[in-house]
N, C-alpha and C positions, 0 to 999 in steps of 0.2 A: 146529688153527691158526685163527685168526682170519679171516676173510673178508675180500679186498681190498676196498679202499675204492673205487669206481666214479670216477672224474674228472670233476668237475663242465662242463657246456656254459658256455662263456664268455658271458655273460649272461643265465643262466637265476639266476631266483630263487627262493632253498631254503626251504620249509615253515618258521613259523615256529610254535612252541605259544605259551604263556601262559609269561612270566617270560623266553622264550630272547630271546637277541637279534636286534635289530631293525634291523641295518645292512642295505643294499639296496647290492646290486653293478650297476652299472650297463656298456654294452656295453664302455664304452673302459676299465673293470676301475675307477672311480672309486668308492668309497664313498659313500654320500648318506643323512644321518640321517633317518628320518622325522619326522613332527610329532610332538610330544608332546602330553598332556593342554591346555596352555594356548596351545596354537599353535594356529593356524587359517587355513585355506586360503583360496586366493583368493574361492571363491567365498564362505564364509560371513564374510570380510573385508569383502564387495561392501558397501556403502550406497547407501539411496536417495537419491534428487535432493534431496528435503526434509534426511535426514539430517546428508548432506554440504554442503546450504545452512547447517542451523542451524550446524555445527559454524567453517562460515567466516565467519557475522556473528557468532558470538562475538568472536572472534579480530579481529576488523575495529574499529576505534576510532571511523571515523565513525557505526559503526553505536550502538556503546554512546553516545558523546555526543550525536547524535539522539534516541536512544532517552531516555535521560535528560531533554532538555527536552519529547519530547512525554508521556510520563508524566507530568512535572510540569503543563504546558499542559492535560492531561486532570482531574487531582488540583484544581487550582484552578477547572475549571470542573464539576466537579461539586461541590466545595465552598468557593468564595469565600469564607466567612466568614472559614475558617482562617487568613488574611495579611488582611484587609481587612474590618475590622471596622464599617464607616462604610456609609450607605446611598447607591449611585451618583445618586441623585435626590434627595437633598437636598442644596440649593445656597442658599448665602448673598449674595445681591449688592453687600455689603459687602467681600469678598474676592474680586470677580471681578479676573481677571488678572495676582493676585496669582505672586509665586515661592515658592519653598519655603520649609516656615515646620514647627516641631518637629511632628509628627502629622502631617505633610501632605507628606511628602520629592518630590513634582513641582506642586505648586504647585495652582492652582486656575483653572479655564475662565473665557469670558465672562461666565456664567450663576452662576459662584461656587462650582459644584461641585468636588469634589476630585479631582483627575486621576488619582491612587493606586487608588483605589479605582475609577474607570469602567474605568480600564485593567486592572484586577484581571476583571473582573464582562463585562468585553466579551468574554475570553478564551468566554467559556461559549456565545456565539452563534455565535463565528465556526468554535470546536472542533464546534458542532453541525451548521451548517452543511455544512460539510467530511463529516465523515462520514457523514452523512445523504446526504449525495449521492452520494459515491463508495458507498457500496452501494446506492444504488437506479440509478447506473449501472451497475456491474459485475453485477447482475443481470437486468436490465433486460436491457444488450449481451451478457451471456455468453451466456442460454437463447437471443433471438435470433438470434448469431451460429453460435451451435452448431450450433443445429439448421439454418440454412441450410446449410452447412458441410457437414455431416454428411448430408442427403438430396439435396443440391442440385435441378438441375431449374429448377422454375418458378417455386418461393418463393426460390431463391438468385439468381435474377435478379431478381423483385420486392425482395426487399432490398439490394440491391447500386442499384438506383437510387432508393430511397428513404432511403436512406445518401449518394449522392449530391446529395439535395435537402436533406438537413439540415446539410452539409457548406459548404454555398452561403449559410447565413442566418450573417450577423454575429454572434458572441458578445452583445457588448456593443448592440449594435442592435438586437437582438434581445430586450433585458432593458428596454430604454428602452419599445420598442414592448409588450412585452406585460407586463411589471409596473407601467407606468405607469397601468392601471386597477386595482391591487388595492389598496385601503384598511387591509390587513390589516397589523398591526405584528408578525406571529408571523414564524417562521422559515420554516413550512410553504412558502407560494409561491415563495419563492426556492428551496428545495429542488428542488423539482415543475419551476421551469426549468430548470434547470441538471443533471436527467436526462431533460428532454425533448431538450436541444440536444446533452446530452453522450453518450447510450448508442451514436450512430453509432460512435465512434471505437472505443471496445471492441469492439463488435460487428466489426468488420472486422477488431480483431486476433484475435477469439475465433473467427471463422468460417476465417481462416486457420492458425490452429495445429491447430485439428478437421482441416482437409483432409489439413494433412502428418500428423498422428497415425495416419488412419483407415486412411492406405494400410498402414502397418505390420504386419508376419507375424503379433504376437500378435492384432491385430484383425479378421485374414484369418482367421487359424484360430481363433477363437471364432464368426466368422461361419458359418466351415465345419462347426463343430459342433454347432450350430442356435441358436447365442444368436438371443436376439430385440434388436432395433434397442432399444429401452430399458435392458438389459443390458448392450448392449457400449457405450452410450454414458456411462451413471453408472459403469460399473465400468472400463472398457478408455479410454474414450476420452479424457473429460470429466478425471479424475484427472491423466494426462499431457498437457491442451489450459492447464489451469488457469492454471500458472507467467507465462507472459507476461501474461496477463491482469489480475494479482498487482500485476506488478510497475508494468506503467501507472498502472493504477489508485492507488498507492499514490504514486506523481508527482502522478499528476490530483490527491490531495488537496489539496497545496500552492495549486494552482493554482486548486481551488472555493474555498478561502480567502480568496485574493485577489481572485478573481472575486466574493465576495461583499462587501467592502471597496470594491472598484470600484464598483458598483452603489450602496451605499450610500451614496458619496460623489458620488453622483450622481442620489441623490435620491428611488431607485425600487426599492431595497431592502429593511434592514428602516428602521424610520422609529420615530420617539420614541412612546412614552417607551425602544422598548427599548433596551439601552447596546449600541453596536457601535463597532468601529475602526473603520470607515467613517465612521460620523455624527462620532465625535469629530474624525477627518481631517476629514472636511467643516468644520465651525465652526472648527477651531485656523489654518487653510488663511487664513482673513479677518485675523489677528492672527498671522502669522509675523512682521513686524517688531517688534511690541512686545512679546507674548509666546509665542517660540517654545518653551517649553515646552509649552505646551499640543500642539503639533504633534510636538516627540520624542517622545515617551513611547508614544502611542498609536503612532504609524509603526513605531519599534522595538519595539516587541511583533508587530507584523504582518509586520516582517520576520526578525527571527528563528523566526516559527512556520512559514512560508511556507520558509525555510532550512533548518531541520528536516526538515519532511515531505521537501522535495527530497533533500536529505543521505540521509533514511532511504530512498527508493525509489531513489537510484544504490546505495546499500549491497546491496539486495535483490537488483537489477540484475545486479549483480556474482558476487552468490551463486550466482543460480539459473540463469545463463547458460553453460554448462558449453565455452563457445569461449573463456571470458574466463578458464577454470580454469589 
């Protein structure tokens, strides 16, 4: 006779081989399939912050229509030729203040240049500007802020009032007083200002996102397990301190833009021959009643890029702020 079959424990799960079936009984008698080959559990569903950022600026429309004019903004100033065939410095004073005429769709300056084409070719100072700065702020404040941050002590109080004192000097007073000696018509000096004035501001977000990162368990226990203070800081700390830092930063772009159009229209930025939306705002600013052409064209190019870069650091903003998710 065949041996009785034992009676299963009410939520005991039976041995399973290769091929038998895979249902799981669970206590309240419920069946539950498991995953299969193309399923996947939470944990390896998990994504990283970056991940799940990029996959939500896809998805974001402000972020592709941003995206799209600062690529273009970038495309035209490393190659102005391509739309703007004409040399920004050659001017005819025969057609100064002239309107638009076939070749020349915004008309022409006081000096008889072609406005098309400065406004083309300015894009290339103001796009250098900008990013030239924003990374010599953001690294400039990040290593700063980090590292106070992260040892604090006695160099976190010495930068904390010397952030303090940079915090206290007027932007724009501060451009009048100290570029008003440089002779120089490159980009460089305005650069060089504007991450002297500007790394406070990073640096205090940088030095704050290290303090909340460092308390953190995985940072406690690579310390516990004898990482060294360089280790935990490029591997453990610095990677998740980074995001805010990002995302400033990529605001502040907009705004060294305009901060450099500021200055230039006032005298002490960059200065002729080179083409900038400042200088052109400057001179169009004398002849807004007769021809304000000369004054649209440059203005709206500077503030659509200035709108842009804004546009793209709330996009960012958004992504990588996981309160906002």
């Amino acid at each position: 006779m065949p041996e009785p079959v034992p009676p299963k424990d009410e939520g005991a799960i039976a041995p399973t081989g290769f091929g038998a079936s895979m249902d799981l009984a669970t206590s309240d008698g419920e069946t539950v399939e498991p995953a299969g080959p193309g399923d996947r559990g939470p944990d390896e569903r998990a994504r990283s912050l970056w991940s799940d950022a990029w996959r939500d600026l896809r998805r974001n429309p402000i972020f592709i229509v941003s995206g799209l004019i600062i690529l273009f903004l970038v495309f035209i100033a490393i190659w102005p030729q391509a739309i703007a065939s004409g040399n920004p410095l050659s001017c005819d004073l025969a057609k100064a203040q002239e309107g638009s005429q076939p070749g020349h769709p915004f008309g022409f300056t006081s000096q008889g240049c072609d406005v098309y084409t400065r406004t083309v070719y300015g894009a290339r100072a103001s796009v250098t500007v900008g990013v030239c700065a924003t990374l010599g702020v953001a690294i400039v404040g990040t290593a700063l802020g980090g590292l106070a941050g992260f040892f604090g002590g006695f160099w976190d109080s010495i930068l904390s009032r010397v952030t303090d004192i940079f915090f206290g000097i007027p932007v724009v007073l501060g451009g009048l007083v100290l570029l008003s000696v440089v002779t120089s018509s490159s980009v460089w000096p305005v650069v060089g200002f504007m991450v002297l004035l500007g790394w406070p501001q990073i640096s205090r977000i940088a030095r704050g996102s290290v303090i909340t990162i460092k308390q953190n368990d995985f940072v406690q226990a690579a310390r516990a397990l004898g990482a060294s203070n360089s280790r935990m800081m490029l591997r453990h700390v610095l990677p998740n301190a980074v995001a805010p830092v990002i995302v400033v930063a990529t605001i502040a772009l907009g705004t060294y833009i305009a901060l450099e159009a500021t200055l230039s229209y006032l005298g002490v930025g960059l200065k002729p021959p080179s083409v900038s939306w400042g200088i052109d705002i400057s001179d169009a600013s004398k002849f807004i009643r007769n021809a304000p052409h000369m004054l649209l064209w440059p203005a709206g190019a500077l503030a659509i890029t200035v709108l842009a870069f804004i546009m793209l650091g709330d996009a960012v903003r958004d992504a990588l702020d996981p309160k906002l998710r």
